[in-house]
N, C-alpha and C positions, 0 to 999 in steps of 0.2 A: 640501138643501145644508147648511143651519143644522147638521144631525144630524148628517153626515159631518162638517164640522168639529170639533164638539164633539167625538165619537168619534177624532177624530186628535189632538185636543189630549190625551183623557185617556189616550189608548195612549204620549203623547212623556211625558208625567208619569209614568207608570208604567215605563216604559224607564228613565227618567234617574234617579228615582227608586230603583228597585234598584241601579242601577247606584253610586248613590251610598253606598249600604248596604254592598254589596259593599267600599268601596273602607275601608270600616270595621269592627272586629270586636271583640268585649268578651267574654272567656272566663273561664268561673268552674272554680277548679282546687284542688287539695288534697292533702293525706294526711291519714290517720286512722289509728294506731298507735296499737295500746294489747296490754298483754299482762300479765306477773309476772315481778316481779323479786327477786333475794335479793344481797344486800350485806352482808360482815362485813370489819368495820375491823378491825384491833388495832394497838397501838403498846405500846413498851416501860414498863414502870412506871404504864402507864393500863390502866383499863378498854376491853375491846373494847366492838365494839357494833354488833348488825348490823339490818338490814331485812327483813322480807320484805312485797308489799304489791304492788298496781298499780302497772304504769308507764306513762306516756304517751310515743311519740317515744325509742323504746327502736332500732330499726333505721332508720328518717328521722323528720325534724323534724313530728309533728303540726300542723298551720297549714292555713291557708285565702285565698283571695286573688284579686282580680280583676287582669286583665291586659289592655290594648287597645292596637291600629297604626288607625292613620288614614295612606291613602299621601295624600300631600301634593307626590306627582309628581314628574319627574325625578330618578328613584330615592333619594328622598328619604321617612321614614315616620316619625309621632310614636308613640314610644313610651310605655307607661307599666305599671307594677307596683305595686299597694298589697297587701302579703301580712301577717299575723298570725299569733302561734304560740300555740298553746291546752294546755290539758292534760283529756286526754281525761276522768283518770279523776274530774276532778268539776265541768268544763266551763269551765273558769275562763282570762284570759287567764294567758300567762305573765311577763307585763310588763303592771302594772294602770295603773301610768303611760306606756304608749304603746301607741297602737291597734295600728299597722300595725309593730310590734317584729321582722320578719325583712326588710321592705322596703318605700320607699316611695319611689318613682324615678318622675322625669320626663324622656324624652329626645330623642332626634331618632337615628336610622340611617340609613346612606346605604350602596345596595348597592355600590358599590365601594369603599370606605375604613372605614368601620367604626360605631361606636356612642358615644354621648354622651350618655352619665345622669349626673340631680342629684338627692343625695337619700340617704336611707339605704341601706347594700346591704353585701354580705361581698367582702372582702379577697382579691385574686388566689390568696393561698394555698390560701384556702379553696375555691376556685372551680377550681382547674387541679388539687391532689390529693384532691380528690372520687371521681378515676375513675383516682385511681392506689394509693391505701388499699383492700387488700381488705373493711374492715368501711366506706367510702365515708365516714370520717371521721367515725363516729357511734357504737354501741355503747357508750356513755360510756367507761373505758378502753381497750376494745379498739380502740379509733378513735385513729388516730395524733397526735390531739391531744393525750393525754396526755403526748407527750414532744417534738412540735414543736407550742407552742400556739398559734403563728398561723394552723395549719391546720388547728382546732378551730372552725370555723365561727364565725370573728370576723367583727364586722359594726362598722360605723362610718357615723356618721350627717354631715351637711350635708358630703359627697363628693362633689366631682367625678371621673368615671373615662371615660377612653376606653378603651373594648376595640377594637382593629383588626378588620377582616376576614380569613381565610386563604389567605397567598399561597404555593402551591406547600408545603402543610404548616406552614408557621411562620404561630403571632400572636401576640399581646404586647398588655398592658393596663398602664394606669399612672393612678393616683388620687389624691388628695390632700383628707383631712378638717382641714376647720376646726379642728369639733370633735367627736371622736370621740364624747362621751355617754358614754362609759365611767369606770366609778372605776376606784381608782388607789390605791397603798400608796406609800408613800416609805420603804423599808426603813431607811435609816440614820438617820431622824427618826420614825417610829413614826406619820407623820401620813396618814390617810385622806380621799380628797375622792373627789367626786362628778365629778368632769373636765371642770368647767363655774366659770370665772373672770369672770364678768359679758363689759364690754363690749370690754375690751380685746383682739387677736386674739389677742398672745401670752398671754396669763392663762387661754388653752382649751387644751384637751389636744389635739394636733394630731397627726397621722399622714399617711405616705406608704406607699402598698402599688405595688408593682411584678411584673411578672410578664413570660414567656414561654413558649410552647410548641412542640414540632414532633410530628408526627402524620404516618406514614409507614405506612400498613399496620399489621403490627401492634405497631409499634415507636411508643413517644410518650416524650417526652424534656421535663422541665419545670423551672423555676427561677424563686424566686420571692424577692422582698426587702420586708420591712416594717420602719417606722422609726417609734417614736413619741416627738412630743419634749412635755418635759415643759410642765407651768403655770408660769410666774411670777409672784413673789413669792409665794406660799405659804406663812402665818404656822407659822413654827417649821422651813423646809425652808429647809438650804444648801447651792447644788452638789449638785442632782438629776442621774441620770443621766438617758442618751438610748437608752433601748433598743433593740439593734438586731436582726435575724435574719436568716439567708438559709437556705433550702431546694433542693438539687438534685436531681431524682430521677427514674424514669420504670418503665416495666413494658413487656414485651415478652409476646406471646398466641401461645405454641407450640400453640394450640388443646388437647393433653391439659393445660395449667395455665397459668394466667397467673402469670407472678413480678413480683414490683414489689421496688423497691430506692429507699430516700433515705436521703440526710445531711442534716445543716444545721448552722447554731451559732446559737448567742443569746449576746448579748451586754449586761450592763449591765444586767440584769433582767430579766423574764420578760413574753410577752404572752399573753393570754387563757389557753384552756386548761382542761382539764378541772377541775374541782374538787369530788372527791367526797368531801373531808373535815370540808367546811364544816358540816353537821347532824347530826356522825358523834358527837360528844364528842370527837373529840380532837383536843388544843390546838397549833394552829399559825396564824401570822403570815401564810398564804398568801396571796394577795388574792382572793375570790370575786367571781362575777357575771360569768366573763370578764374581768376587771379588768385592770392592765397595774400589775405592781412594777417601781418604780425604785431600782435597786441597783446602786449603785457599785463593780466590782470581783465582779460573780455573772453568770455566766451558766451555756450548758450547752451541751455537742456530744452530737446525737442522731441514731439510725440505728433503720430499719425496715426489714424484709427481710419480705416478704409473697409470701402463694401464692394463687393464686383456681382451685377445680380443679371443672370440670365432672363431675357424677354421668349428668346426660343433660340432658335439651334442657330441663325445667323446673326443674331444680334444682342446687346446686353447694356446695362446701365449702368455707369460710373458713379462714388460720389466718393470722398474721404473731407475730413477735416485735420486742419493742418495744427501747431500750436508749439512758438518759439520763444521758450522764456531766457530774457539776456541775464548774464550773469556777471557781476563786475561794475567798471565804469569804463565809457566811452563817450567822448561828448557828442550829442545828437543822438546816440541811441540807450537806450534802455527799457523800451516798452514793449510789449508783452506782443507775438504778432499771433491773430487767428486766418486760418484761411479756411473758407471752405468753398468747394467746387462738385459739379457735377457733371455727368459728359454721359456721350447714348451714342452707341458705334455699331454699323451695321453695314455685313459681309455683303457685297454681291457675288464674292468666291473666293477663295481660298487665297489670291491674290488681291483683291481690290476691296476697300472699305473706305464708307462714308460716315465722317463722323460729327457730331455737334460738344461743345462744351462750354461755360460758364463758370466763372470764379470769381469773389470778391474777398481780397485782403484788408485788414483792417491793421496798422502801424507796420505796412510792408516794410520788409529789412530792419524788421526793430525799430524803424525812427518812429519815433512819437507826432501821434496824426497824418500821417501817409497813409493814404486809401488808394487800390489801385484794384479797379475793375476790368477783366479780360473776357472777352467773347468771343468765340468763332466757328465755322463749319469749313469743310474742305472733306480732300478725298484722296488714298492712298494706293499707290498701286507698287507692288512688290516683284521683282523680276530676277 
């Protein structure tokens, strides 16, 4: 009897006990991108200057990251995300001052109404034209961040964001950082900060990202708005602006090509955004690091026209043109920037892809007479 007992007690422990494992799950996940790259700047009355050498995170973000759900019942589950960006080619992070630098979110999800993270994470831009950019928002300039930079895979840290659920095609997400962690130019005062003002709320560099989408077959239709307002008091800054942006766009899948189409404008400065001048030698005001310039009187209206064209079941062909007209005055820039790029990516599975691309900017970042040609292949593997 004793025996039987025992034997019933330790079958209900092992029952409830998986059961309880089950209802929790902790996944280790990744990319690993590395490949060659060649980059030639020139600009007017400078020296050019080009690259050729390894790159890490040339076609997706090189990074690493753990992810867990614990259900917590009545369709209720905590979520959570700590992710890291590296560079492969000499294993270092890519932000020495923060571990988890692509994300680091704590939340809650509920299957019928939506999701509720706090924490570091990217910008609805970045997140709803991911899969509407043919190069998926990366390629360094062939990725449509180069001329809508809030869809340059900006990211903003102590963020609240609700992303909805999808009802009938449509959902919608809307966020609010404290403090973004990002520097910051003040174009009209020449002053650079870190986007961190101590204790005060207003004296942090604070941001709103908003977003929507619909998803019909193969019709998806998106619109996104980011606002970032400036620090206060700021020694040497008066009447900073308030940058503003909105993006409308979408792509429709005729199965022989996918076409994608956006606009947008910016307003009152620039946000994030490619920045591949910064180690080049030549001399400009830009803001690097992602940063966000506040410029009184600059902005820019930008359009993408993009093709995604299947070769066969594993592989396909990239091309879009880019086109960034400045708006305003800004000294050194105001010219008109075209880019166009092409790129040819092919599966060897469902985790690994080898991929090729080319692109030539013509008045990159708006300054007038900057050309910058980018080249490279490499190869991805997904884990």
């Amino acid at each position: 009897m004793k025996l039987t007992k025992t034997l019933a007690v330790l079958a209900v422990t092992l029952i409830f006990g998986v059961a309880a494992q089950a209802e929790s799950s902790v996944t280790l996940f990744g990319n690993i991108d590395a490949g060659l790259q060649y980059n030639s700047i020139s600009a007017p009355n400078q020296d050019s200057a080009s690259h050729l050498g390894m790159a890490s995170g040339q076609s997706r973000t090189s990074m690493f990251g753990l992810r867990g759900v614990e259900d917590i019942g009545s369709g209720n589950s905590i979520v959570w995300n700590l992710t890291s960006l590296f560079d492969v080619s000499n294993g270092s992070s890519t932000d020495k001052n923060t571990l988890f630098n692509q994300q680091a979110t704590l939340g809650i999800r509920n299957a019928a109404y939506g999701q509720l993270d706090f924490g570091r994470q990217s910008n609805m831009a970045s997140k709803y034209f991911y899969n509407i950019d043919p190069f998926a928002t990366k390629y360094g300039q062939a990725g449509m961040g180069a001329s809508f930079g809030e869809a340059d895979n900006a990211r903003y840290s102590n963020m609240i964001m609700f992303q909805s659920q999808t009802y009938s095609g449509f959902s919608a997400g809307a966020g609010y950082s404290f403090n973004t962690g990002n520097p910051a130019l003040y174009g009209d005062s020449g002053v650079v900060t870190d986007g961190n003002g101590g204790f005060s709320t207003t004296n942090n560099q604070r941001a709103i990202t908003l977003g929507a989408s619909y998803v019909n077959g193969p019709l998806t239709v998106v619109a996104t708005y980011d606002q970032v307002m400036p620090q206060s008091n700021v020694p040497g800054v008066v009447d900073p602006s308030t940058p503003k942006a909105w993006i409308l766009g979408g792509s429709y899948d005729f199965q022989v090509v996918k076409a994608a189409l956006a606009y947008g404008q910016t307003r009152s400065g620039w946000i994030a955004g490619t920045q591949p001048l910064v180690n080049s030698g030549i001399t400009t005001n830009w803001p690097s690091g992602g940063g966000v310039l506040y410029q009184n009187g600059f902005g820019a209206n930008s359009y993408l026209v993009g093709v995604t064209a299947p070769v066969n079941a594993n592989s396909r062909i990239l091309s879009s043109y880019q086109l960034a007209q400045p708006t305003g005055d800004l000294t050194g820039f105001g010219a008109n920037q075209s880019i166009y790029s092409v790129g040819y990516e092919y599966d060897f599975s469902k985790r690994t892809t080898a991929y090729g691309y080319a692109s030539y900017a013509n008045n990159y970042a708006m300054l007038d007479g900057v050309k910058s040609t980018l080249v490279g292949v490499g190869m991805r593997h997904s884990f």
